[in-house]
C-alpha positions in Angstrom: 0.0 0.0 0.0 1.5 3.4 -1.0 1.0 6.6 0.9 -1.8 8.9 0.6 -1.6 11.4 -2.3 -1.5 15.2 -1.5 -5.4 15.4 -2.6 -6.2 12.4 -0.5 -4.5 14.2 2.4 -6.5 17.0 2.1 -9.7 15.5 2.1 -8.9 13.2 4.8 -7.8 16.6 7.1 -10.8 18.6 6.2 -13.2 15.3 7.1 -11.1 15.1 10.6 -11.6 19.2 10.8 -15.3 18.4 10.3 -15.6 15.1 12.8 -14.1 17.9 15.2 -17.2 20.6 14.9 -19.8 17.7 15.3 -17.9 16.2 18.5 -19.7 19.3 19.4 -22.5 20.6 17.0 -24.2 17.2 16.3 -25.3 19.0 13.5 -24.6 16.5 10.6 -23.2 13.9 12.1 -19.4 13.7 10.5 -18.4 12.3 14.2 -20.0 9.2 14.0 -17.6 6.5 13.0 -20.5 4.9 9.8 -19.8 8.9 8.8 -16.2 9.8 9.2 -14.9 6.6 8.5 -17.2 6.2 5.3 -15.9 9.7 3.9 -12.0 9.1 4.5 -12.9 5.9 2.7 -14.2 7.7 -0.2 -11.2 10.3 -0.2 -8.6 7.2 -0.4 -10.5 5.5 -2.7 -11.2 2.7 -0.2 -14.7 3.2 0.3 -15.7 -0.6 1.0 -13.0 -0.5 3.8 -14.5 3.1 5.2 -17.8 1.6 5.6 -16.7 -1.6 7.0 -14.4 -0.6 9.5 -16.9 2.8 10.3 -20.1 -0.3 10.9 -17.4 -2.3 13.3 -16.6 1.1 15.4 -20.5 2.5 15.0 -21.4 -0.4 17.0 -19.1 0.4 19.5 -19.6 3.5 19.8 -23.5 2.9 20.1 -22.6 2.5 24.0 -20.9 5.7 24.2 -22.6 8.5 26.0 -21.9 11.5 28.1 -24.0 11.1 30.8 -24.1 14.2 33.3 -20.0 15.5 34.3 -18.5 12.0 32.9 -17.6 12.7 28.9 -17.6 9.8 26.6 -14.6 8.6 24.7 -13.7 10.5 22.0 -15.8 8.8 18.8 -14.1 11.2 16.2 -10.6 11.0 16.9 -11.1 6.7 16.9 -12.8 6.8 13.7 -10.1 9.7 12.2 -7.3 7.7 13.0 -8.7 4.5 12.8 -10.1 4.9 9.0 -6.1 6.0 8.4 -4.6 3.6 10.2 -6.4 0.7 8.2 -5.4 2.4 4.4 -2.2 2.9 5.2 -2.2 -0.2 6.8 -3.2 -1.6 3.4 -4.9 -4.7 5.1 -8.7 -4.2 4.1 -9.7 -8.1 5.7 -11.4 -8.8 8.3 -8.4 -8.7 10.1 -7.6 -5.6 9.1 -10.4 -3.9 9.9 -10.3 -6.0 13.6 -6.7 -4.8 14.4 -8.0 -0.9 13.4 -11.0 -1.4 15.7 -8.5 -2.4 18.1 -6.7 0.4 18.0 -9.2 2.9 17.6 -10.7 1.6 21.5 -7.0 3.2 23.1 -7.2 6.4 20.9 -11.1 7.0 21.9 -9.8 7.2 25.4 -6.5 9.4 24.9 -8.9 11.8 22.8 -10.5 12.4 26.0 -7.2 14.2 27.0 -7.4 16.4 23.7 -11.1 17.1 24.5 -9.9 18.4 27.9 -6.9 20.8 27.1 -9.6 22.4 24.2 -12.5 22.6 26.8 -10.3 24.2 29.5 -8.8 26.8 26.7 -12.8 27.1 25.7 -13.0 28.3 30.0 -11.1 31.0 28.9 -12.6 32.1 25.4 -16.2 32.0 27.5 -14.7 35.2 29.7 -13.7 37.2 26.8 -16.5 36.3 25.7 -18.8 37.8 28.7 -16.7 40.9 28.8 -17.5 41.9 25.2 -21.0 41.2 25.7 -20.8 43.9 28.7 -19.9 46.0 26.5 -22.2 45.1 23.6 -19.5 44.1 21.4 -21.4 41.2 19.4 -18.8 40.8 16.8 -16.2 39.4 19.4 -18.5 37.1 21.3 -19.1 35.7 17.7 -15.2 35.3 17.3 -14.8 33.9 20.9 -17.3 31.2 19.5 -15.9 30.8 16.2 -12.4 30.3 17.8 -13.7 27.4 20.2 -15.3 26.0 17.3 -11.9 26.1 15.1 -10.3 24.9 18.3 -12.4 21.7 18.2 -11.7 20.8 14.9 -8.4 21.4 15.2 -8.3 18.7 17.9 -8.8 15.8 15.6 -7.4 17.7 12.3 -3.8 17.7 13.7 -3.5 14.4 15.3 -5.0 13.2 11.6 -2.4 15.1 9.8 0.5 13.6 12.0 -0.5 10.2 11.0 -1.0 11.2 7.2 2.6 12.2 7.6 3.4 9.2 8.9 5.1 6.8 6.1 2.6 3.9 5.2 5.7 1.3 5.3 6.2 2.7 8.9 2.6 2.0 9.5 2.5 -1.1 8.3 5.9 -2.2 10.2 4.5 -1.5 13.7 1.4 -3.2 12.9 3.4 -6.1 11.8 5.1 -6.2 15.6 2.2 -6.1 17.5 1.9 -9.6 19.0 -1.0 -12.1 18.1 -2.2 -11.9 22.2 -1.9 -7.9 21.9 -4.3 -8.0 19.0 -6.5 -10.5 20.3 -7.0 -8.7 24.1 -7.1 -4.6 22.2 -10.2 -6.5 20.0 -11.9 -7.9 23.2 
């Protein structure tokens, strides 16, 4: 498997910049694995693999929910670097997509720290954005919002684009090392 073209690249960072905004929005759903996972599919040119590996992490992801202060683990960021994981990964089996699912479970969980730093940066962006509204400035609590918003898609764009730059054979070499056990427990 080669490496993502520059066009592919592009499209795969501007889907992650969009599974972001909907982390939050919920407008359109580009979060959901069957969504992100399907459209980096499509941008590779590995659309079969997008919607198989995006129906093995939407059923996971089913049982994810923030319920009151507890926040749920991060179903954009799994899917994001799931879905590139498994093309550059270049094995589109069923083990394939089993050892991306695998993978995607530890990332859902470190995106939780990623969701954090943004969140307590957003803590700040809400007070600037209270003291323009004092003063009736309406144009910079619009840019306090926009910001936050740019900030959360930024979350999951950046960590997308390190793994873009990531060489497929390098991708495909440490997925060759993980141990049959290590596969086998990250899948169950």
């Amino acid at each position: 498997m080669s490496d993502i073209s520059i066009i592919s690249a592009v499209l795969v960072v501007v889907v992650a910049f969009l599974a972001g905004l909907e982390g939050i929005l919920d407008q359109f759903q580009f979060h959901q694995p069957i969504v992100a996972c399907t459209l980096i599919g499509l941008a590779t040119g590995n659309l079969e693999a997008g919607v198989m590996l995006g129906g093995s992490l939407q059923m996971i992801a089913l049982g994810w929910a923030n319920i009151g202060a507890a926040v749920a683990p991060d179903a954009a960021l799994a899917s994001v670097a799931a879905a590139i994981i498994l093309i550059k990964g270049g094995n589109f089996t069923t083990e394939g997509i089993a050892v991306a699912t695998a993978t995607a479970i530890p990332l859902a969980v470190a995106g939780l720290f990623l969701t954090m730093i943004v969140r307590t940066i957003s803590v700040g962006l809400v007070h600037t954005a209270d003291a323009a509204a004092k003063e009736g400035n309406i144009a910079a609590v619009e840019r306090a919002h926009y910001f936050a918003l740019v900030l959360q898609g930024l979350r999951i764009a950046i960590p997308a684009a390190f793994l873009i730059a990531i060489p497929a054979s390098a991708v495909q070499d440490a997925l060759k090392l993980m141990p049959d056990w290590l596969n086998g427990g990250m899948a169950v």
